[in-house]
C-alpha positions as CSV (number, residue, x, y, z in Angstrom):
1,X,0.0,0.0,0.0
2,X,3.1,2.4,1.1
3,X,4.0,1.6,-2.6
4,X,1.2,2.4,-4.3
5,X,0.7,5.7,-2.1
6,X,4.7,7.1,-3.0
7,X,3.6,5.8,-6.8
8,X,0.5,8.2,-7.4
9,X,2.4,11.1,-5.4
10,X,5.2,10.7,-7.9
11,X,2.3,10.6,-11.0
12,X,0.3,13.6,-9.2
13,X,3.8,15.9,-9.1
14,X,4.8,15.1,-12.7
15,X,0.9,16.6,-13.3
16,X,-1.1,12.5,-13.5
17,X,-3.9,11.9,-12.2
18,X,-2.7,9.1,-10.8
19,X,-5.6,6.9,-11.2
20,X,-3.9,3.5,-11.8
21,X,-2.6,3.9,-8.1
22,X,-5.9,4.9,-6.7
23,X,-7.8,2.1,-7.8
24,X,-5.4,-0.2,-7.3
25,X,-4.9,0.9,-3.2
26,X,-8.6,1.2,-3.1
27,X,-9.2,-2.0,-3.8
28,X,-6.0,-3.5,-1.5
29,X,-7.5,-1.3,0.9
30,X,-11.0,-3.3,0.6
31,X,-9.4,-6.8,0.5
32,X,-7.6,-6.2,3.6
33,X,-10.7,-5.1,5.6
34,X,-11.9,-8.5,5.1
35,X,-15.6,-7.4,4.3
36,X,-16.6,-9.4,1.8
37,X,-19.3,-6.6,0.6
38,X,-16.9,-3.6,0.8
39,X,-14.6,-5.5,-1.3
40,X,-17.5,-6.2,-4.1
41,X,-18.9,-2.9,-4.1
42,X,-15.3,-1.7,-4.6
43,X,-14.9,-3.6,-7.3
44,X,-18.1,-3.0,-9.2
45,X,-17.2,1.1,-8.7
46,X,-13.2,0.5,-10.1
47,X,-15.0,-1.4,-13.3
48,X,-16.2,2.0,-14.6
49,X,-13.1,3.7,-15.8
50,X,-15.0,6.8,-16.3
51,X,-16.2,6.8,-12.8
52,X,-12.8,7.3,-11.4
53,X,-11.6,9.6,-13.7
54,X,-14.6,12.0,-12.9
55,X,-13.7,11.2,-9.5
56,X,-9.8,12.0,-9.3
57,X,-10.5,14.5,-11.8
58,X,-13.1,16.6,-9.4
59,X,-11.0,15.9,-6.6
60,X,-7.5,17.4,-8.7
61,X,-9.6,20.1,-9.6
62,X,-11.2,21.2,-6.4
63,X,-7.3,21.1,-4.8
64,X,-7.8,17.7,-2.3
65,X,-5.0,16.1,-1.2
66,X,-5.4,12.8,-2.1
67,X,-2.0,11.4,-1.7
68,X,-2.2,13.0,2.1
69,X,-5.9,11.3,3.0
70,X,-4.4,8.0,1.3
71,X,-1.4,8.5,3.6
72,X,-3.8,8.8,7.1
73,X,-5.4,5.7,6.3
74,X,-2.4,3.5,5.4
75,X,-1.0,4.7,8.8
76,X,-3.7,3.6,10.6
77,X,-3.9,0.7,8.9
78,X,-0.4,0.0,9.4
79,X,-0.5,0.3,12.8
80,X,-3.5,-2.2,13.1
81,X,-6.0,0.8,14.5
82,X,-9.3,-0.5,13.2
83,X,-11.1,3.0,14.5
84,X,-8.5,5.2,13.5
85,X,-8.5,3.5,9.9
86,X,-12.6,4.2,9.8
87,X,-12.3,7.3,10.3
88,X,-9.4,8.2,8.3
89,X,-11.3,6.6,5.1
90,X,-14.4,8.0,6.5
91,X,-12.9,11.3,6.5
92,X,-11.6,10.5,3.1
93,X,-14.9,9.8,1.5
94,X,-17.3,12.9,2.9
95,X,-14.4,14.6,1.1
96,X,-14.9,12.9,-1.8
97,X,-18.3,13.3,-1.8
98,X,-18.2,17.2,-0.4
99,X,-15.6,17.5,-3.4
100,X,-18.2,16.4,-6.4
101,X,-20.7,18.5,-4.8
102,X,-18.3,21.5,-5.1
103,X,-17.6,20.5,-8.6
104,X,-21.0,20.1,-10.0
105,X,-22.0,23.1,-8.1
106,X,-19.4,25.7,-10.0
């Protein structure tokens, strides 16, 4: 995951999207959590190619740091810190979401 995380900052500084990376972690990320569902909804989402790169894109675009909320919850998860790990990716996904909003709104 540390791998992936270093790979998309690299793509994101030379001015990438760095989408590869993202779904790649997000679905390591899913796996690892062990649910079953989490890991299928993932993987239905990542199918759509268009999906996240209307997501990374609104997110580049709106200025999130990505790399940094990817960063947060590879820590906790590295650290085995089940609650710090939901909150980092739950912190990571209002963002998303407050980040499309923000997006379509403009």
């Amino acid at each position: 995951m540390e791998q992936l995380v270093s790979e998309q900052a690299a793509r994101i500084e030379r001015g990438e999207l760095g989408i590869d990376e993202d779904v790649a972690l997000h679905r390591e990320i899913a796996q690892a959590s062990g649910n079953d569902v989490l890991a299928s909804l993932v993987s239905v989402l990542r199918q759509s190619h268009r999906y996240h790169l209307i997501v990374t894109s609104a997110r580049s675009i709106m200025g999130s740091g990505l790399v940094v909320d990817h960063q947060a919850s590879i820590t906790a998860i590295s650290l085995r810190n089940p609650d710090d790990a939901r909150t980092t990716m739950d912190d990571h996904l209002r963002g998303l979401t407050q980040d499309c909003h923000r997006y379509v709104s403009r």
